[in-house]
C-alpha positions as CSV (number, residue, x, y, z in Angstrom):
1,X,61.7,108.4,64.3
2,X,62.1,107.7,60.7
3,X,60.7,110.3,58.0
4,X,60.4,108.7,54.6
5,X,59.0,109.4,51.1
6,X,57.5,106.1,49.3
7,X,56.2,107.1,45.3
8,X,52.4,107.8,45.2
9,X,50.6,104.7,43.8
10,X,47.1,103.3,42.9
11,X,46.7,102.1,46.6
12,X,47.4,105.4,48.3
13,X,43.9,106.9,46.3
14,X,41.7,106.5,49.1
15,X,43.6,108.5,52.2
16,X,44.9,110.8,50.0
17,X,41.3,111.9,48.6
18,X,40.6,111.5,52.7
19,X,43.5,114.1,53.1
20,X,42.7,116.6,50.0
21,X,39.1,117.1,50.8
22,X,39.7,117.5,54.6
23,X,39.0,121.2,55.8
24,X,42.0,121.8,57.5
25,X,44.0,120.9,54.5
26,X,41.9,121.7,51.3
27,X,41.9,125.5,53.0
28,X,45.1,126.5,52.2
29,X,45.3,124.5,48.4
30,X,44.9,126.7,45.5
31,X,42.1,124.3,43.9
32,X,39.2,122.1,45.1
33,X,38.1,118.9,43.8
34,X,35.4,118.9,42.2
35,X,32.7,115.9,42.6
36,X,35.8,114.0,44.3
37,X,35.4,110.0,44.3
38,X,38.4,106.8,45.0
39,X,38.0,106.4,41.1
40,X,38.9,109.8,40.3
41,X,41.6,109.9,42.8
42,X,42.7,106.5,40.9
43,X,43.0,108.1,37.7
44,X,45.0,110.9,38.7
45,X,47.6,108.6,40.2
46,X,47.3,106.6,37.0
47,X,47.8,109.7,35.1
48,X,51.2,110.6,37.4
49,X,53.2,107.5,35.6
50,X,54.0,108.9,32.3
51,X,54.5,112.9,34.0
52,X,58.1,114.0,33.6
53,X,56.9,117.3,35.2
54,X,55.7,116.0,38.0
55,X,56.2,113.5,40.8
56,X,54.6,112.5,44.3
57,X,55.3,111.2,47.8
58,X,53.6,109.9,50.4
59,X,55.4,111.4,53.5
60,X,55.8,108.3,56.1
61,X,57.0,108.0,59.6
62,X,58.2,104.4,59.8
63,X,56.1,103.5,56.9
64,X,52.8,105.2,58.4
65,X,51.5,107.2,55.6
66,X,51.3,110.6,57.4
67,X,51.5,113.5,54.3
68,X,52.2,114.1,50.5
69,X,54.6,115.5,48.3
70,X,54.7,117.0,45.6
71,X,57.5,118.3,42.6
72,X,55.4,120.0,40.4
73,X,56.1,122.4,37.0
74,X,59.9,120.4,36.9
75,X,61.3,122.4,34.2
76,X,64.8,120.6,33.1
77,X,65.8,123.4,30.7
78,X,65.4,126.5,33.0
79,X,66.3,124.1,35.8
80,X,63.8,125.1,38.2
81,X,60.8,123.4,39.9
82,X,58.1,124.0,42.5
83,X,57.4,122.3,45.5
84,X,53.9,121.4,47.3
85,X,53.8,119.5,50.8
86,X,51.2,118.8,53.4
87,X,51.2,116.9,56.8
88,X,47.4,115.6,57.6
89,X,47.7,115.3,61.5
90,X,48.9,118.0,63.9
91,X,51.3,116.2,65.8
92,X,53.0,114.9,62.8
93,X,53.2,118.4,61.7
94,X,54.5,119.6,64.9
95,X,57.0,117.1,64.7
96,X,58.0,117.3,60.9
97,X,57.0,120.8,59.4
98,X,60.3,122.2,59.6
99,X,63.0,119.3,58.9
100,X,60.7,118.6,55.5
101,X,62.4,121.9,53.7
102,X,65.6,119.9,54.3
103,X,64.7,116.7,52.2
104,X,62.9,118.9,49.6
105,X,65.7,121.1,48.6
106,X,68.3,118.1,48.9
107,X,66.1,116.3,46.5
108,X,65.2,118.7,44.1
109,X,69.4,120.1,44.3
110,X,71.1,117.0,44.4
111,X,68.6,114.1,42.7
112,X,66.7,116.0,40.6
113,X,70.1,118.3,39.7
114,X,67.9,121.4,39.2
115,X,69.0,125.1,40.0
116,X,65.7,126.6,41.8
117,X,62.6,126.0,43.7
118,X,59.7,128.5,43.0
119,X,56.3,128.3,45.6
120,X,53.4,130.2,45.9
121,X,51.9,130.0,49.4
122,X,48.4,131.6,50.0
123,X,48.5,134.2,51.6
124,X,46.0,132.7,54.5
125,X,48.7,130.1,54.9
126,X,50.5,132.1,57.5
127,X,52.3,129.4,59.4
128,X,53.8,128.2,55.7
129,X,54.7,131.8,55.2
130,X,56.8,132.0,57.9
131,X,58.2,128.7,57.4
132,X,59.2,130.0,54.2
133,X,61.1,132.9,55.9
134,X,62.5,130.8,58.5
135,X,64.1,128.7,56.4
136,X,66.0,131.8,54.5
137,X,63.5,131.2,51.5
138,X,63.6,134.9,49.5
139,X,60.2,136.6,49.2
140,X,60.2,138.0,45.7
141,X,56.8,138.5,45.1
142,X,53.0,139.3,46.1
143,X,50.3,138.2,43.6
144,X,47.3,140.7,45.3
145,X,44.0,138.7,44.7
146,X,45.5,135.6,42.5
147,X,43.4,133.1,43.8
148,X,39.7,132.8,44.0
149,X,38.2,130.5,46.6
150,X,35.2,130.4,48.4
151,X,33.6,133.5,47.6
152,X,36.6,136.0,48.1
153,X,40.1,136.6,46.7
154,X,43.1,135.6,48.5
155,X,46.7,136.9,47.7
156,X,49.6,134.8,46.8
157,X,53.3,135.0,48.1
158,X,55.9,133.5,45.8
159,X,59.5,132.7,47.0
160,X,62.4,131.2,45.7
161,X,65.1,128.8,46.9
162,X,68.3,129.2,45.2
163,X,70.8,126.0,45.0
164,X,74.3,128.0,45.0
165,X,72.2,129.8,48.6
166,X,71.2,126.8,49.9
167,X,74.8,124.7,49.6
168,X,76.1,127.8,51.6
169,X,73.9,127.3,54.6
170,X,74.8,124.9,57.3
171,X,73.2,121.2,56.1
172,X,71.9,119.8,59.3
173,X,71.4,116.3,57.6
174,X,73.8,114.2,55.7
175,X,73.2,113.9,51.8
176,X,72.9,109.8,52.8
177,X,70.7,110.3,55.0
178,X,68.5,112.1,52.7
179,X,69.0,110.1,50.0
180,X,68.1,106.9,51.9
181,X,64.8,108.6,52.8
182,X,63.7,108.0,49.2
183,X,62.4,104.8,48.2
184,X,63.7,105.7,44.5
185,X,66.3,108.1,45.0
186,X,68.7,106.2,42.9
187,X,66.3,105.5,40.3
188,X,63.8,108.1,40.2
């Protein structure tokens, strides 16, 4: 069992567009692609390189591409970013869903030296929701009919993650072991 995050690139296009338009997955994203295609999918990687705002994984269990990552609105002056995840298979979600807020904040505390995490988590997302809680994540908002999606309107819950609240709880990996998880952690 080794959970790894390789940079998104050209070559990934395909199962991620096989990922992002799947119906289990695509239900609980704020957008949907519209007219989706490989070239499409292409671009947008291509578009990722020159992003200081933004940066994406695949999430890999011994190099088996098995979910994404993403950092998203990285805001180096207010020090604060937002995170996006998903796992495509059940099992590998069973097995990973809740050591993945581990790597996240360690990343986005100690490599990408900000100060908070903000998400927003649909409302229908309830298993993310309580993930969110689980993992002493502080609600601190309810956006009541934010997102429209398929013919209704679905509310939004947005919690922060606090560096100072995270370094107080008990770490249950080492910094190396996160670190060494990243193919680029030392040069990202």
């Amino acid at each position: 069992m080794a959970l790894n995050f390789k940079r998104v690139d050209i070559n990934d296009a395909e199962l991620l567009l096989k990922w992002r338009t799947a119906p289990e997955i695509t239900k609980h994203m704020f957008t949907d692609l519209e007219a989706p295609s490989v070239d499409k999918q292409r671009a947008w990687i291509k578009s990722l390189e020159n992003r200081i705002d933004y940066r994406a994984y695949m999430i890999q269990d011994d190099g088996v591409s098995i979910g994404f990552l993403c950092f998203s609105d990285i805001d180096r002056f207010h020090q604060r970013c937002s995170t996006g995840s998903y796992i495509y298979e059940r099992k590998a979600r069973l097995k990973y869903g809740v050591t993945m807020h581990t790597y996240i904040c360690n990343y986005v505390f100690h490599q990408l030296k900000l100060n908070k995490i903000v998400n927003y988590v649909l409302d229908a997302n309830e298993k993310v929701v309580k993930l969110q809680t689980l993992h002493k994540t502080r609600l601190v908002g309810y956006l009541k009919q934010h997102i429209y999606k398929n013919g209704e309107f679905l509310d939004v819950h947005i919690f922060e993650q606090l560096k100072q609240d995270w370094l107080n709880q008990k770490q249950h990996f080492s910094l190396d072991k996160i670190s060494a998880a990243f193919n680029d952690w030392n040069n990202a």
